[in-house]
C-alpha angles and dihedrals in degrees: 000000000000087000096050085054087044094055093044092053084045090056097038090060094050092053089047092051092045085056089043096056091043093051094055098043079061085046092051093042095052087050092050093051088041085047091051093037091059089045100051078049095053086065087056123104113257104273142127093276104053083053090052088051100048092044091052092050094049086053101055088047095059093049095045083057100038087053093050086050091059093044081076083096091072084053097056086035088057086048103047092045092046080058105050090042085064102041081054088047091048090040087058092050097051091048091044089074117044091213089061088044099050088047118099088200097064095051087040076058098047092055095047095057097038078062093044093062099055112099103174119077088223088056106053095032081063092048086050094055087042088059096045094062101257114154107271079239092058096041086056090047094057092048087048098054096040090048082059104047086053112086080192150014130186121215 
């Protein structure tokens, strides 16, 4: 059953690739005819309409990127889920042999790697509270809230 979730988050990332560059390639493609458009503008005569045109463009410009910048969250999304697609992979090998299963030390390993992987604050200090025993509720809350404190975080 843990491959089977493994193979559905699997999937679910591929589709969602296959949206995101598509996506993008919308995104490159709007800035390119902003960019072309300015630039057939830019032959025009001084007048209020050249102004309009270049304005627009710049416009659409800022919002495509801005739009692009916000799509940082897919990128977090894909590397949360491939984690957990490997954690899920490591947990089945370890309850595949029962001598794996019955040793604290795999599962102190497990663990181990699981937190090495994170590479966000938010994110381990979120693991830390699961293992310590802190309601799943309360664990997301404290993501949640450091992910906010933080302007920026790089990944």
């Amino acid at each position: 059953m843990i491959n089977v979730a493994v193979a559905r988050i699997e999937h679910a990332m591929i589709e969602g690739d296959v949206s995101f560059t598509s996506l993008t390639g919308s995104f490159v493609k709007t800035v390119n005819a902003a960019t072309t458009i300015t630039a057939a503008a830019n032959q025009l005569e001084e007048s209020a309409l050249k102004d309009t045109i270049k304005e627009n463009c710049q416009d659409i410009t800022l919002r495509v990127t801005d739009s692009i910048v916000s799509f940082q969250f897919y990128d977090k999304l894909s590397q949360r889920m491939a984690l957990v697609s490997k954690t899920l992979s490591c947990l089945t090998e370890i309850l595949k042999d029962n001598d794996k299963t019955d040793n604290i030390e795999e599962w102190k390993n497990l663990q181990n790697l699981i937190r090495s992987k994170y590479t966000l604050d938010a994110d381990q200090d979120m693991f830390d509270a699961v293992i310590r025993g802190t309601p799943i509720q309360e664990a997301l809350n404290i993501a949640v809230n450091k992910t906010t404190e933080d302007d920026v975080e790089f990944f």
